[in-house]
VEXTOR-773064 format. One record per residue (C-alpha): residue number from 1; residue in three letters; x, y, z. Coordinates in steps of 0.5 Angstrom, whole numbers, plus 2048, in hexadecimal, padded with zeros to 3 digits. Layout:
ATOM   tormar   tilo     X     Y     Z
ATOM      NUM    ALA     X     Y     Z
...
***
This chain:
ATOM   tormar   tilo     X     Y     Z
ATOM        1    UNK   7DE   7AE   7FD
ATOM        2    UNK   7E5   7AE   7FB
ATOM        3    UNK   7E6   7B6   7FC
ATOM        4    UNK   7E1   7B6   802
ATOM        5    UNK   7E6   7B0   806
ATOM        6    UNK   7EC   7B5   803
ATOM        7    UNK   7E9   7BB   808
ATOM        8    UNK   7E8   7B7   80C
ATOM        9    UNK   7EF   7B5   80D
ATOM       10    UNK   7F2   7BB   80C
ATOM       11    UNK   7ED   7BF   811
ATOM       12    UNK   7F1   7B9   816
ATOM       13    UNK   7F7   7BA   814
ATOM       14    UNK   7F8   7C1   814
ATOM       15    UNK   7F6   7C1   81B
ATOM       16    UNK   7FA   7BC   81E
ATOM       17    UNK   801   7BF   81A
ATOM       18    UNK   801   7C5   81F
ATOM       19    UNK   7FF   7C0   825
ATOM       20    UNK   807   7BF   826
ATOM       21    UNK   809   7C7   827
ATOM       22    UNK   803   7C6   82D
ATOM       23    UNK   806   7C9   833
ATOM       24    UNK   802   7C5   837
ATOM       25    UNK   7FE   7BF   833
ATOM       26    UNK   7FA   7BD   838
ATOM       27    UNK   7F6   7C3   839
ATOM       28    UNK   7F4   7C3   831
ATOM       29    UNK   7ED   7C2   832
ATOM       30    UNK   7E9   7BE   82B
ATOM       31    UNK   7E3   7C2   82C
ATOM       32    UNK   7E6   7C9   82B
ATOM       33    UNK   7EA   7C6   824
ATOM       34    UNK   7E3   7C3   822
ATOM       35    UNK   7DF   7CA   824
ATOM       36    UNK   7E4   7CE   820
ATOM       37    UNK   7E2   7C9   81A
ATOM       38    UNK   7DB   7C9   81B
ATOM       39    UNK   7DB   7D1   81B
ATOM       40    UNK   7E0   7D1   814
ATOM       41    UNK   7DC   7CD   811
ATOM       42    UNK   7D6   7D1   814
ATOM       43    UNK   7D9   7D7   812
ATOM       44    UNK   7DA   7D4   80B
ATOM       45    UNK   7D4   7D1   809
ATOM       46    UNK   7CF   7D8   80B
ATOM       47    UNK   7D5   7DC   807
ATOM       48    UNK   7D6   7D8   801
ATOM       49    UNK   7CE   7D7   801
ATOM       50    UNK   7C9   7DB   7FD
ATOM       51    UNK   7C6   7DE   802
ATOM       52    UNK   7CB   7E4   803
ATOM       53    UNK   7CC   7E4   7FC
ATOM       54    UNK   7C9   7EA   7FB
ATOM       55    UNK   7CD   7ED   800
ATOM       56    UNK   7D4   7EC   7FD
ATOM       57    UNK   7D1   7EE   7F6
ATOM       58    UNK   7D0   7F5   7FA
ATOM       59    UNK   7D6   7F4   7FD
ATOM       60    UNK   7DA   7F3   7F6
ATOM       61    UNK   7D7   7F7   7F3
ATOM       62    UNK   7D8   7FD   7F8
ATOM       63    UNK   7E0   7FA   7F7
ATOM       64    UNK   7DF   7FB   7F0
ATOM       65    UNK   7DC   802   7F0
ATOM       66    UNK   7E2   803   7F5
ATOM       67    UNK   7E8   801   7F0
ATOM       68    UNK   7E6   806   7EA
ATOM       69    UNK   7E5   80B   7EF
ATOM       70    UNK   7EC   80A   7F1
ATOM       71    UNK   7EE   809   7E9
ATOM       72    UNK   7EC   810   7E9
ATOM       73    UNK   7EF   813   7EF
ATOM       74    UNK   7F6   80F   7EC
ATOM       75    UNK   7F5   811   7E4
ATOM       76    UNK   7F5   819   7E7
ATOM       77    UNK   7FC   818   7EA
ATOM       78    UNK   7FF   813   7E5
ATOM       79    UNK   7FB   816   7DF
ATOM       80    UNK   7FD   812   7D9
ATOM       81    UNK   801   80D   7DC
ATOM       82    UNK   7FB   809   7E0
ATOM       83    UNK   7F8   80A   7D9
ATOM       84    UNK   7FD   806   7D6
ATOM       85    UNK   7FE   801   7DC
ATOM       86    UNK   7F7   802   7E0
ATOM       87    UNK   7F9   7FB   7E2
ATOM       88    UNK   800   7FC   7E4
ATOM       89    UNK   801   7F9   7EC
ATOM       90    UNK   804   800   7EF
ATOM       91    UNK   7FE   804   7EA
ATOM       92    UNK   7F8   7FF   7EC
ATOM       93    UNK   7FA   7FB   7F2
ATOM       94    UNK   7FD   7FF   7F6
ATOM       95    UNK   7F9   806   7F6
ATOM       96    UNK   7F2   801   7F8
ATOM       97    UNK   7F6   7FF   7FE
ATOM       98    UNK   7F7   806   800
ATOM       99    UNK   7EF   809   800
ATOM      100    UNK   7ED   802   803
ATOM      101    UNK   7F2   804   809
ATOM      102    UNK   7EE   80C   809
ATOM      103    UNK   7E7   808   808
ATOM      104    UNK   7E8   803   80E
ATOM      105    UNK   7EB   808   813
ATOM      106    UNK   7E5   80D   812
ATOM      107    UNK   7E1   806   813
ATOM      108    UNK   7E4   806   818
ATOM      109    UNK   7E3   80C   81B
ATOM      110    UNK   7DB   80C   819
ATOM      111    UNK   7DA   805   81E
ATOM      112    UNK   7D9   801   819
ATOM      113    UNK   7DF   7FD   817
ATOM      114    UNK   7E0   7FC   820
ATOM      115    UNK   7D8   7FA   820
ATOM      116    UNK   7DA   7F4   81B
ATOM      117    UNK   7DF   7F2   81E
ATOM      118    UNK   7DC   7F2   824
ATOM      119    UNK   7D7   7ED   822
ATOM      120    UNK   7DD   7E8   820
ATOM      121    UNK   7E0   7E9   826
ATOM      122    UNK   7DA   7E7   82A
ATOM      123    UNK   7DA   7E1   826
ATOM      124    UNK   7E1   7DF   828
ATOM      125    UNK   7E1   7E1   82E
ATOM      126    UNK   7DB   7DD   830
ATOM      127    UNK   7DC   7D7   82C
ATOM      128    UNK   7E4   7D7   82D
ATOM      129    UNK   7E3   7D9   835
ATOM      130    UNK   7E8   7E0   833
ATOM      131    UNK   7E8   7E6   836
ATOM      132    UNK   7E5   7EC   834
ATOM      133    UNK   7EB   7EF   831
ATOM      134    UNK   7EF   7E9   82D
ATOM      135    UNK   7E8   7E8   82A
ATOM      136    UNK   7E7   7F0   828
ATOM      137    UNK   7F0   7F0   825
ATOM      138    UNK   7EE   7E8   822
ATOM      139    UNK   7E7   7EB   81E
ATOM      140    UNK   7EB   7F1   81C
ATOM      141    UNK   7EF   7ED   817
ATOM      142    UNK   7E9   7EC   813
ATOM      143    UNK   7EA   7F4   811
ATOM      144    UNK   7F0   7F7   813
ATOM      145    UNK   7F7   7F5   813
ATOM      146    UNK   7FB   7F0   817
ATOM      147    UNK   7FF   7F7   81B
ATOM      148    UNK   7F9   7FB   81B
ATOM      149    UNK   7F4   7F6   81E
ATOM      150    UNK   7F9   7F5   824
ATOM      151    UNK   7F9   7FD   825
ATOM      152    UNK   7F0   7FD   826
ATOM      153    UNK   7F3   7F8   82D
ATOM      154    UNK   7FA   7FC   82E
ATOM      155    UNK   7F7   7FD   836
ATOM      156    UNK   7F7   7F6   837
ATOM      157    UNK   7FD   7F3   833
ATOM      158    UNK   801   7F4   83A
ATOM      159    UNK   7FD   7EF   83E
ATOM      160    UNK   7FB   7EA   838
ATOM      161    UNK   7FE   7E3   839
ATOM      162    UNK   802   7DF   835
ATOM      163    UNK   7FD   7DB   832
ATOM      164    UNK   7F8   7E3   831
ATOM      165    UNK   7FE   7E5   82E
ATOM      166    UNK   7FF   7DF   82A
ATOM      167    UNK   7F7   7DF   827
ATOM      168    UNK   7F9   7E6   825
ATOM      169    UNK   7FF   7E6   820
ATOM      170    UNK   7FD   7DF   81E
ATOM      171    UNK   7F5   7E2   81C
ATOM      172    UNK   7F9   7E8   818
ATOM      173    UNK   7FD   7E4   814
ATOM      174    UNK   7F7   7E0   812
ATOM      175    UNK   7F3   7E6   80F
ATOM      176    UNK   7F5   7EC   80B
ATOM      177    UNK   7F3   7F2   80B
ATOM      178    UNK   7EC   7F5   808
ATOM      179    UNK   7F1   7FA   804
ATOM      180    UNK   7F6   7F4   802
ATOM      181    UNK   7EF   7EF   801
ATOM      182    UNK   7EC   7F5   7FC
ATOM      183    UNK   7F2   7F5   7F8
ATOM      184    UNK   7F4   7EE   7F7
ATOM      185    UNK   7ED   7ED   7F4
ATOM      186    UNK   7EF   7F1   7EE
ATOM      187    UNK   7F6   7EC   7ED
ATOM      188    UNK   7F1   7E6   7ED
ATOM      189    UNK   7EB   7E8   7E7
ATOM      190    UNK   7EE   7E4   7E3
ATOM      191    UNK   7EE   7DE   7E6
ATOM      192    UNK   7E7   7DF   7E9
ATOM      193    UNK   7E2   7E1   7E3
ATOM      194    UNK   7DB   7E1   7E6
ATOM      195    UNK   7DD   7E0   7EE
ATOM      196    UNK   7DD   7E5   7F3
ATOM      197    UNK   7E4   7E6   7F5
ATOM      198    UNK   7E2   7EB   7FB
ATOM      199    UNK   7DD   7E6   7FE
ATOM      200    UNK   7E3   7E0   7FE
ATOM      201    UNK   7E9   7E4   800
ATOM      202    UNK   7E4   7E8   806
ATOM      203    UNK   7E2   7E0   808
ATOM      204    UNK   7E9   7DD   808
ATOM      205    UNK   7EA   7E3   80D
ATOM      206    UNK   7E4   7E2   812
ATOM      207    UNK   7E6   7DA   812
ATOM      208    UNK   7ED   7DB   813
ATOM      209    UNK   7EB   7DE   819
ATOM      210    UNK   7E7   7D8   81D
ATOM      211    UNK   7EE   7D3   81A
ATOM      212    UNK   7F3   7D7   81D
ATOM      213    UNK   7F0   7D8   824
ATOM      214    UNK   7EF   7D0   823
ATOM      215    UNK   7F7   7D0   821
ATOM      216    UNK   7F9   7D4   827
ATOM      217    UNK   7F4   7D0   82C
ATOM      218    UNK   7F9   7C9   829
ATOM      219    UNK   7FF   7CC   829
ATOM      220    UNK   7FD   7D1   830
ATOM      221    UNK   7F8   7CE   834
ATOM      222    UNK   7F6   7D2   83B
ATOM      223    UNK   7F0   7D3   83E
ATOM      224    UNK   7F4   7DB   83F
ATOM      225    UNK   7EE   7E0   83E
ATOM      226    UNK   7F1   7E7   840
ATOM      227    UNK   7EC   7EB   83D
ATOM      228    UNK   7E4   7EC   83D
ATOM      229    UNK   7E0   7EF   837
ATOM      230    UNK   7DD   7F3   83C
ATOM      231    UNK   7E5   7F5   83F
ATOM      232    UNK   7E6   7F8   837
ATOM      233    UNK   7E6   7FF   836
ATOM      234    UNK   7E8   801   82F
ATOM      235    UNK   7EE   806   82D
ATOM      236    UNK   7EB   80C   829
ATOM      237    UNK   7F0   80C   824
ATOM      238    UNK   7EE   813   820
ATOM      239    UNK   7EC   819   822
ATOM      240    UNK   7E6   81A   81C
ATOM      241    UNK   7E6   818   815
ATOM      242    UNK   7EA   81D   812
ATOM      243    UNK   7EF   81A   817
ATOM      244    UNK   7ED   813   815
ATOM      245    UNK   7EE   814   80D
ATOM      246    UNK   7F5   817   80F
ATOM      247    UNK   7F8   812   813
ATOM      248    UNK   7F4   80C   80F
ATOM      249    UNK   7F7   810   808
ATOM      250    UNK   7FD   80F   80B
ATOM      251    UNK   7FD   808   80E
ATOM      252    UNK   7FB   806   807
ATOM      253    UNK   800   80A   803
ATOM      254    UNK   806   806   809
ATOM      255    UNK   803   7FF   807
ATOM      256    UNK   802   800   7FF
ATOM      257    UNK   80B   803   800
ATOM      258    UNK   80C   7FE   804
ATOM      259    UNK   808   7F8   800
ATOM      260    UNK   80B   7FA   7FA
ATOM      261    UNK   812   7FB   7FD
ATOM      262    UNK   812   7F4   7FF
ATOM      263    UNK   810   7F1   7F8
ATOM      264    UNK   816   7F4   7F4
ATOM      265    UNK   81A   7F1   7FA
ATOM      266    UNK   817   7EB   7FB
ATOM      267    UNK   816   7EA   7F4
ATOM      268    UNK   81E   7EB   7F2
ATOM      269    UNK   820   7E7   7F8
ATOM      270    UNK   81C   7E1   7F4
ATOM      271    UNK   81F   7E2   7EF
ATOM      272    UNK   826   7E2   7F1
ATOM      273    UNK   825   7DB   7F5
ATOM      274    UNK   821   7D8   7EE
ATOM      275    UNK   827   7DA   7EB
ATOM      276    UNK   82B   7D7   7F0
ATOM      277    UNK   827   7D0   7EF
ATOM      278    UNK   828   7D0   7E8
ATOM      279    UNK   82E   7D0   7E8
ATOM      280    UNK   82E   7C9   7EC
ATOM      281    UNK   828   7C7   7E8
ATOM      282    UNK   825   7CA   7E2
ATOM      283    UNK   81E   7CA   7E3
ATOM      284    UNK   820   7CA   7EB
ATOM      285    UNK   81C   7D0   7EF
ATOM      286    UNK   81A   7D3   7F6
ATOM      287    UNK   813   7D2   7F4
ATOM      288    UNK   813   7CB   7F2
ATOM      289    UNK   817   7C9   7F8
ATOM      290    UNK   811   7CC   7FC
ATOM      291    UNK   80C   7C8   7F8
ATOM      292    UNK   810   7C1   7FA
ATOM      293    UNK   80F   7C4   801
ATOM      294    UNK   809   7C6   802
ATOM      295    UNK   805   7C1   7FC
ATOM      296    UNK   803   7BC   802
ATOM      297    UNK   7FF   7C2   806
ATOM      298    UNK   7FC   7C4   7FF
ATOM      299    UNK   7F9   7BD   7FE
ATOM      300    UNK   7F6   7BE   806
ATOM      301    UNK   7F3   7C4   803
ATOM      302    UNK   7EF   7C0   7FF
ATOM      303    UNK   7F2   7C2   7F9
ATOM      304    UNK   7F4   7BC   7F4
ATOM      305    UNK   7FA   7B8   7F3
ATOM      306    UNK   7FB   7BB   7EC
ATOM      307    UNK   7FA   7C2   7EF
ATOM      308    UNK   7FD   7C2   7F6
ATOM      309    UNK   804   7C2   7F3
ATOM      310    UNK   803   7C9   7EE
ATOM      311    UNK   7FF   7CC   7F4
ATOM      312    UNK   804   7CB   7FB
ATOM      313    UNK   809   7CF   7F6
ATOM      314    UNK   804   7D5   7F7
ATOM      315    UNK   803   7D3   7FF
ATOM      316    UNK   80A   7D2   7FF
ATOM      317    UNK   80C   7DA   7FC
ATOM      318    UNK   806   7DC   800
ATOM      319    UNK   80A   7DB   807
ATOM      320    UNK   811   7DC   803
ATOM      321    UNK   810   7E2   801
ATOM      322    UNK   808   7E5   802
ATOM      323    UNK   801   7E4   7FF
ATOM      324    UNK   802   7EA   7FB
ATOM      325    UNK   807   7E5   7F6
ATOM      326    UNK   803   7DF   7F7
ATOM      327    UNK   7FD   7E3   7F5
ATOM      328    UNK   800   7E6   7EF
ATOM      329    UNK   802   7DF   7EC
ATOM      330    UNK   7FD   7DC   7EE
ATOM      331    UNK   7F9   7E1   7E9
ATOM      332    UNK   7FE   7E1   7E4
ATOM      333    UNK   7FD   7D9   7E2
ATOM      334    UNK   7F8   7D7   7DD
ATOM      335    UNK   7F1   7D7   7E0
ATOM      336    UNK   7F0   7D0   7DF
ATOM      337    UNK   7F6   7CD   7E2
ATOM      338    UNK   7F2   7CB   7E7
ATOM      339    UNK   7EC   7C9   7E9
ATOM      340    UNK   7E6   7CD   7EC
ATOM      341    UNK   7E6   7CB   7F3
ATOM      342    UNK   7EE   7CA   7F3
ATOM      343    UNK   7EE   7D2   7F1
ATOM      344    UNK   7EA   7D4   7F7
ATOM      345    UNK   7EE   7D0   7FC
ATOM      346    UNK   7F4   7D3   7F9
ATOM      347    UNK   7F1   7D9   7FB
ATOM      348    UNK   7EF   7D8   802
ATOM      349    UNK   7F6   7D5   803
ATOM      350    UNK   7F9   7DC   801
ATOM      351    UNK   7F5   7DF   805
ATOM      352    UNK   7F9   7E3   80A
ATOM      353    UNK   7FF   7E6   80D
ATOM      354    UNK   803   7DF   80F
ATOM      355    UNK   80A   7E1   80C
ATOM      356    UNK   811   7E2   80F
ATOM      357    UNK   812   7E9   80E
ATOM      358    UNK   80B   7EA   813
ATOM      359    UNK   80E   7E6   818
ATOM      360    UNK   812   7ED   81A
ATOM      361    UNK   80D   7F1   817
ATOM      362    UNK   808   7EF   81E
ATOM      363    UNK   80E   7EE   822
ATOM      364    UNK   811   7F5   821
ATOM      365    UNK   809   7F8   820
ATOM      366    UNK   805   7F5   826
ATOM      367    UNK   80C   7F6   829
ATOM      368    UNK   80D   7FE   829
ATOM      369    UNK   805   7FD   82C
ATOM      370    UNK   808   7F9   831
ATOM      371    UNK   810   7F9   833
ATOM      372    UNK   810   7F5   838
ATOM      373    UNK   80C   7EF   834
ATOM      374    UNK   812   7EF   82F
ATOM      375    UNK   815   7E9   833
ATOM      376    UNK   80E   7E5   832
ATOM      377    UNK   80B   7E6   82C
ATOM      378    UNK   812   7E3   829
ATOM      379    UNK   812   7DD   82D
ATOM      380    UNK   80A   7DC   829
ATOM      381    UNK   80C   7DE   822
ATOM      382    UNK   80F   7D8   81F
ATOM      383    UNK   808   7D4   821
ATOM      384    UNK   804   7DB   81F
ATOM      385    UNK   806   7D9   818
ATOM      386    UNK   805   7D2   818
ATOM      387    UNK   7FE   7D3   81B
ATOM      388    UNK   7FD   7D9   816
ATOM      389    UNK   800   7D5   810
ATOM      390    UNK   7FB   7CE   812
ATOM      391    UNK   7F5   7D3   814
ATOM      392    UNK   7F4   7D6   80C
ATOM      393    UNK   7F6   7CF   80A
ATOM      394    UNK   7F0   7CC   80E
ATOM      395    UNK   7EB   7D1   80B
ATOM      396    UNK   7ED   7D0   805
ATOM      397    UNK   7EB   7C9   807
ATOM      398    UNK   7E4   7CB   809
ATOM      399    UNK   7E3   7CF   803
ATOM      400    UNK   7E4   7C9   7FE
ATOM      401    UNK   7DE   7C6   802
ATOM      402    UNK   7DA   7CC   7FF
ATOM      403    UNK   7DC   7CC   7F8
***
């Protein structure tokens, strides 16, 4: 009962702390925040249940079959190098990234990623009352990155609101990507032995989805639709497949060097501001900083008091650095220091692309698509990353109710 009560106050709470950067309170309407609730905890139930057990076995082992045959794609170039460290990040990691970027275009171009989607956007638009374009680039998340799904909605960006373009970058840094979904699985097996990671990173995106449009709907309320379902018309991305393995090969190989870049940067810029902070306290760091921070909100997720402390450090390196950091930590620790149920919502809380360095990356990647938006989608950016934040905690949340 006690954990029950603690949810229950974390759901409200979690709400009403983004009530205040409401650009117009009273038109906050309860009955969407509770139908956006309702559809997680719905989302949650028949994902997490038995019933579609069987598919996520298939999936996970289709995902399994995927990475040894990277592994024997990456042994050809790297010879006796992977061999010696076939579990090196840039040897095992980074080389998935770039086949499930080749394999989602090529989905892409088959019909068969844009015929998901639009059974997700459907949903969205009309349980949320959206558009038929926000919707399709909201639902795209679940499987493409947080640049790449505005681009399958690059002729509408031009006429999106403020609040269409809100929904947008909040929802694509409350996901990850299918490619970057697929290779943290691999960092985590240690802490999951006998779980389907695939099956709760793939839920943690599809419940980020209805949480960052609730986000967006707090913080952005307007009852502005610019676009019917029937008014969107997709843009044809590739010529064939050869095309689409091409341009999918190469946005997968610019994501990896940009991922890996990143963590050497990121990961040495840490290190000097810990060195910094020791040198005031000794056992004084940033990740420690981050987790008096963000502690409270752990605790709302439902996590226990002993654990929030330790779990709000991984939610607090997730938005100062990026998920990959917080998700290398988090499989690096002992697989019992921390509860089962804790370990999943840690999980759904790190899923997604809510750091700072992506707030430029939307705003420089939806910019180029459309110029004259720059303007507007800076005025957003800051609540983007607040609601995208909030929305992987709230799924995380969710989760533990099915644990």
């Amino acid at each position: 009962m006690g954990y029950y009560l603690q949810v229950l106050i974390g759901a409200i709470l979690l709400v009403a702390v983004v009530v205040p950067l409401s650009n117009n309170i009273k038109e906050i309407k309860i009955k969407n925040i509770l139908a956006a609730i309702a559809v997680m905890i719905g989302f949650g139930f028949l994902l997490l249940s038995e019933y579609v057990a069987g598919f996520f076995a298939a999936v996970s082992a289709g995902v399994a079959k995927l990475s040894s045959a990277t592994a024997e794609g990456t042994s050809f170039l790297f010879g006796s190098l992977f061999e010696a460290h076939p579990y090196a990040f840039a040897l095992n990691v980074l080389p998935l990234i770039i086949v499930m970027s080749c394999i989602s275009a090529l989905l892409w171009h088959w019909r068969i990623l844009p015929l998901i989607i639009k059974g997700l956007s459907y949903v969205c638009e009309k349980l949320f009352n959206l558009g038929g374009p926000i919707s399709f680039g909201a639902a795209a998340n679940v499987f493409v990155g947080q640049v790449e799904a505005p681009l399958f909605v690059k002729p509408y960006l031009s006429k999106m609101s403020k609040k269409e373009l809100l929904i947008l970058m909040t929802a694509g840094m409350a996901t990850v990507s299918g490619s970057v979904m697929i290779a943290l699985a691999g960092e985590l097996e240690n802490q999951f032995v006998g779980i389907n990671i695939v099956q709760h990173f793939l839920t943690a995106s599809i419940l980020s989805i209805p949480a960052a449009i609730m986000y967006a709907e707090i913080m952005y309320p307007s009852n502005e639709i610019t676009h019917q379902i029937s008014d969107a018309k997709e843009e044809n991305i590739y010529a064939g497949s050869m095309d689409a393995i091409t341009k999918g090969t190469k946005d997968g190989l610019n994501i990896a060097v940009n991922v890996a870049a990143i963590l050497i940067a990121i990961l040495a810029l840490v290190s000097i501001v810990d060195g910094f902070l020791s040198l005031i306290m000794s056992d004084l760091s940033l990740q420690k900083i981050l987790g008096w921070i963000f502690a409270p909100i752990a605790w709302l997720m439902g996590i226990p008091w002993v654990e929030a402390a330790s779990a709000a450090e991984l939610l607090g390196l997730k938005l100062a650095t990026n998920e990959f950091v917080a998700y290398i930590q988090l499989g690096s620790l002992d697989p019992e220091y921390f509860t089962e149920r804790t370990k999943v919502i840690v999980l759904y809380a790190l899923c997604g692309f809510a750091n700072f360095s992506s707030i430029g990356i939307l705003i420089s990647g939806i910019g180029a698509m459309a110029p004259e938006r720059i303007k507007d989608l800076i005025q957003v950016s800051g609540k983007a990353l607040v609601g995208a934040t909030l929305a992987s905690c709230f799924s995380g949340l969710i989760a533990g109710l099915f644990v």
